[in-house]
N, C-alpha and C positions, 0 to 999 in steps of 0.2 A: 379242247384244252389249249391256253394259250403258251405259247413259247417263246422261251428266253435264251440270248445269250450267256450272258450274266445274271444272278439273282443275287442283293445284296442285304443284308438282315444286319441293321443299326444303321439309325439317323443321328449320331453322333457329328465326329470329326472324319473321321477313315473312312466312313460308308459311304456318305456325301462326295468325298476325294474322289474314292473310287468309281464310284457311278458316275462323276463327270470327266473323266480321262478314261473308261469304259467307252461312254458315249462319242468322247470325242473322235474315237479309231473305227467306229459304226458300229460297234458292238451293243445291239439290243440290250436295254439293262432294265432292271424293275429294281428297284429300292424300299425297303419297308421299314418302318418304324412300329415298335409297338404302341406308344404313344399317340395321344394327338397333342402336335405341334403349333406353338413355341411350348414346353413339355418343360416342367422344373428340374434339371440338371446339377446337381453340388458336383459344384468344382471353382477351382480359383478365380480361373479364368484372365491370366496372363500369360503372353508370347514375347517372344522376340522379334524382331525384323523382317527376318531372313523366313518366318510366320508364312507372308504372304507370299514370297518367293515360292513356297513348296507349294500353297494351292493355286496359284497363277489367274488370282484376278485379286484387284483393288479391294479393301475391307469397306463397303460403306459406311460414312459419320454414323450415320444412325443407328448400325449395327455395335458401336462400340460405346464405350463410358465419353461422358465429357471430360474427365481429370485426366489426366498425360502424365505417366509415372517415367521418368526420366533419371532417378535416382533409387542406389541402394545403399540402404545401412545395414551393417552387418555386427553383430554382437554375439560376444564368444564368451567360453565358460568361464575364462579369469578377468573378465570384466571391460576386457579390450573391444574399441569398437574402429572399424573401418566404414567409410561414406566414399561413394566414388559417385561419378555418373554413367547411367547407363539405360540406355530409352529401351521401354516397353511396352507391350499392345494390350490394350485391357478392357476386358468387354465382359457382358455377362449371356452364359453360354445357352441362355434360353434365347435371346434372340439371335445369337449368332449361329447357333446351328438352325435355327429356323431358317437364314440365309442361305446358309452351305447346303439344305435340302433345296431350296429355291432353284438356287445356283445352276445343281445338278439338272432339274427339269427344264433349264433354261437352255443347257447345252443337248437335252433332248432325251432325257433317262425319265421314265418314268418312277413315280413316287408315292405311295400310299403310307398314310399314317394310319394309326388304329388298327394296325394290321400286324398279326401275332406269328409268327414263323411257330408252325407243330412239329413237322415230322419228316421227311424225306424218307426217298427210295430209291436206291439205286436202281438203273434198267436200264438194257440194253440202247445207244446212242442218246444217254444223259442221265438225268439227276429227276426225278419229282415230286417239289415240295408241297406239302401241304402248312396251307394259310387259316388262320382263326380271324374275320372278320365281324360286326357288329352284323352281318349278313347271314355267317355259319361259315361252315369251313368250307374254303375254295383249294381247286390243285392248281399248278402250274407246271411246265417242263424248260430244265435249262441244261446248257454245258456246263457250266461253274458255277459255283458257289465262293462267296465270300462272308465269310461271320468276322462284322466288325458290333459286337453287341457286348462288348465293354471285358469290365475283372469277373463277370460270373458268365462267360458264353454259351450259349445255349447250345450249338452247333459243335462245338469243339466239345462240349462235354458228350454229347450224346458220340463223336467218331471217337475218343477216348476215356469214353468213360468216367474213373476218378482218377487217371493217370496226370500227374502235374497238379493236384488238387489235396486238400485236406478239409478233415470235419471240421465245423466252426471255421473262424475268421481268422487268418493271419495279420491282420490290423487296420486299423480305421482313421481314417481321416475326419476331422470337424469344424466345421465354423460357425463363430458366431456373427452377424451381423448387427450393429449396432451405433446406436447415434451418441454423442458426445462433446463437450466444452472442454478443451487441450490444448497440446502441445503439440501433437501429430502435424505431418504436414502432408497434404496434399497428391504430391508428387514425388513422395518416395516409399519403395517397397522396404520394410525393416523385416528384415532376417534377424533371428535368433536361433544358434545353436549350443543347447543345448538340453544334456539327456534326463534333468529331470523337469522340463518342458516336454521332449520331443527323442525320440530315439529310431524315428524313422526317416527324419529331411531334418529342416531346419523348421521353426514354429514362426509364424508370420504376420505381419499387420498391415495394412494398405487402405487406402479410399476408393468407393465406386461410388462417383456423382452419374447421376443417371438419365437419360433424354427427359423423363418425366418428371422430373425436378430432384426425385428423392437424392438423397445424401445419405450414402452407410457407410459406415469402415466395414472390413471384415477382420475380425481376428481369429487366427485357427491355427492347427498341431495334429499331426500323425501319431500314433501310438500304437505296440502291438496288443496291449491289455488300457486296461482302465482309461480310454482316451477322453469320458469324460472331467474326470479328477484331474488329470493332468492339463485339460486346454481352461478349468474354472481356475487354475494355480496359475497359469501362465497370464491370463485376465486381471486376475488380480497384481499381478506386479508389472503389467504394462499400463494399470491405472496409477499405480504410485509412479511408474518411472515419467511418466508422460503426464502427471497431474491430471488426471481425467474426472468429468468433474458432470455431474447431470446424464449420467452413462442411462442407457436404456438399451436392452436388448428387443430386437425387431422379429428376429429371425434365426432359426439355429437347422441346418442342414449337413450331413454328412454321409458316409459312404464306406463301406469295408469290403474285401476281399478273403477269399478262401484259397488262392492260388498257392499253391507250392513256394517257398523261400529256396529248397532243398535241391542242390545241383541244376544241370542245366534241364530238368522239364519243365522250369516255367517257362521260358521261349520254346514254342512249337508254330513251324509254321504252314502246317498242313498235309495234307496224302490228295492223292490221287488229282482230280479237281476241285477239292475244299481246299481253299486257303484262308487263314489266319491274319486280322490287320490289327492294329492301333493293340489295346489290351488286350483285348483277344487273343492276338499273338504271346501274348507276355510280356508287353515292351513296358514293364512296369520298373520306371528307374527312381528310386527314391533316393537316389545322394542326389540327383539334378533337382528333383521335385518338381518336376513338369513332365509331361509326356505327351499333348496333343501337337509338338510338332511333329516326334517319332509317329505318332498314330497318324497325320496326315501323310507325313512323307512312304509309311505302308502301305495307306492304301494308292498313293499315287503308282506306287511301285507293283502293287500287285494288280492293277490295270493294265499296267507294261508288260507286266509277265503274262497275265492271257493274253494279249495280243502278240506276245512273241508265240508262245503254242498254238496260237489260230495257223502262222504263218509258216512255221517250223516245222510242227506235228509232234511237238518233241515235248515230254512230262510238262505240265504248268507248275509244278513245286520246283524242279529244277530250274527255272527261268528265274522265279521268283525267289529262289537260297542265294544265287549269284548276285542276284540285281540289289539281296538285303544284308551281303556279307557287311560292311561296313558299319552298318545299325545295330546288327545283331552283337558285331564284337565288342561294338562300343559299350552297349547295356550290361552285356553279360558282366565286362568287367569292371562297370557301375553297381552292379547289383552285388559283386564279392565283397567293393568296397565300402558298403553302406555303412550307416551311423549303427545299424543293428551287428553289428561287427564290434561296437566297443562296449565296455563293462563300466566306466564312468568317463566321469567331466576331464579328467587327468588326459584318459587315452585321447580324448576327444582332442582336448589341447593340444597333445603332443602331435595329434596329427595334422593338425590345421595350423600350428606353428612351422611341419615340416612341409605342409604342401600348398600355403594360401599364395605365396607369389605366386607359385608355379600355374595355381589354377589362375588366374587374374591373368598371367602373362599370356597364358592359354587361349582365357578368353579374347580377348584383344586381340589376338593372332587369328585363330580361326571365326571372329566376327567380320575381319577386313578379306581374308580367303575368301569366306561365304559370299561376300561381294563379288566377288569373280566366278566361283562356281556356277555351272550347273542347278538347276532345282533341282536334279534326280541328285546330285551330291553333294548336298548338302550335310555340313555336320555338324551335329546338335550340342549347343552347349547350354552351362557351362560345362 
């Protein structure tokens, strides 16, 4: 039976992280995907800056969109619209995690795709997992465990059950992708907030010109029921505001969640040697509407923390609560103050009246911090 330091289950953002700052400290790592990779991922797939800071190497051109979104429009329930500038990373997340697994075996972590995490076992001086291959089922033996395998974890449901979870979905996210003769530009992300679009982020529009020639915008919207009714409504009046004209949908992907809304059991971030990264954890913040830098900078962290338990002898969830107070407090109270907290467009208003310098002023402040910081502290905005 072969043996691991680390065994990591999701080729994601956080798993990739973690297996190569695993790697880095000498810690033996195996990595799996259940997938085979580059693997079609729904998701936005836009960062910030401070992006590549947390995973500590250069994004290659090729890895990323050709269009450079450097600008946001922002559009509110009474009609009011703010444009600012503000540069963004923008790629799409089938090649880019195909990189971040790359990456990882470049620094020395081994990587299998198509390889299904079954079952574990605790026993005496470790962990042994059992693997679902195209081969049949193989075992493995490690010290830790990491489930970075997204909003439905496999790992974390099986150590808790349906603790932190409910039946059916607590909301879904959608996009359309689609070509078009407009008004759109290029180079800026459009925010829209509001709750009969979107009642979980803000609903969104943006371009992905792509290595391969193609040209898509993607339009999309969060909901906690009906998200198809709401992202065809939101469609239809960004083809009237924006004159859109020859529209054709290409592509429609999307994603939903069973995670708990309910008190603090949607962040959990592990027992014993299982630890929790990226969604998994629960770092699911929908007033930001982004989360893969919170999910890289997890798993960068929960790297650190086994190797502080390698050296210490001391719990690996304790290293790793310390190392994520910061992340954690920030989400939790992102996640009290979300859009699902308001009952219409009014409350919405009155809150984005009382708090949009503030956030803006925010942002600008901890965008030029993050410049000074630390990658381990890094802090996520907006």
């Amino acid at each position: 039976m072969k043996e691991y330091d680390v065994f990591i289950a999701g080729g994601g953002i956080a798993g990739p992280v973690a297996a190569k700052f695993c790697q880095k400290q000498k810690l033996k790592t195996l990595l799996i995907e259940k997938e085979i990779v580059p693997r079609e991922k729904p998701c936005s797939g836009i960062q910030f800056p401070y992006f590549e800071k947390i995973i500590g190497d250069t994004i290659p051109a090729n890895r990323l969109c050709n269009n450079t979104l450097s600008k946001v429009e922002m559009r509110f329930p009474n009609g009011k619209m703010i444009s600012s500038n503000f540069p963004m990373i923008n790629f799409m997340r089938e090649p880019f995690d195909e990189w971040l697994c790359i990456l990882a075996q470049d620094y020395g972590a081994e990587f299998r795709d198509g390889c299904r995490f079954k079952d574990f076992e605790e026993v005496d001086g470790g962990i042994i997992i059992q693997l679902e291959t195209d081969k049949g089922t193989q075992t493995i033996k490690t010290k830790y465990v990491i489930d970075a395998t997204g909003m439905r974890p496999v790992i974390r449901r099986k150590l808790r059950k349906e603790n932190g979870f409910q039946k059916g979905s607590t909301g879904a996210a959608l996009n359309y992708y689609f070509t078009a003769d407009g008004n759109l530009e290029p180079d800026k992300l459009y925010q829209f907030w509001n709750i009969d679009y979107t009642n979980m982020m803000f609903a969104w529009v943006y371009n992905k010109t792509l290595n391969d020639g193609k040209d898509y915008w993607v339009v999309g919207t969060g909901y906690d029921k009906d998200v198809n009714i709401r992202l065809d409504s939101f469609f239809e009046h960004i083809k009237d505001l924006y004159q859109l004209e020859n529209v054709k949908v290409v592509k429609k992907e999307g994603y939903s969640s069973s995670m708990s809304f309910e008190g603090d059991e949607r962040i959990w971030l592990g027992e014993k040697n299982f630890l929790m990264a990226g969604d998994a954890a629960g770092l699911i913040d929908l007033t930001r509407g982004v989360g893969m830098d919170a999910a890289a900078l997890s798993g960068r962290l929960a790297a650190k923390a086994i190797g502080r338990a390698q050296e210490s002898g001391a719990p690996v969830v304790g290293h790793y609560s310390d190392l994520m107070k910061r992340l954690v407090k920030q989400t939790r109270k992102n996640q009290q103050a979300g859009i699902l907290s308001f009952d219409s467009n009014e409350e919405l208003q009155n809150y984005l009246d009382k708090g949009m310098i503030k956030m803006g002023f925010n942002m600008t402040i901890q965008s030029l911090l993050n410049k000074a910081r630390s990658a381990e502290r890094q802090v996520m905005i907006p």
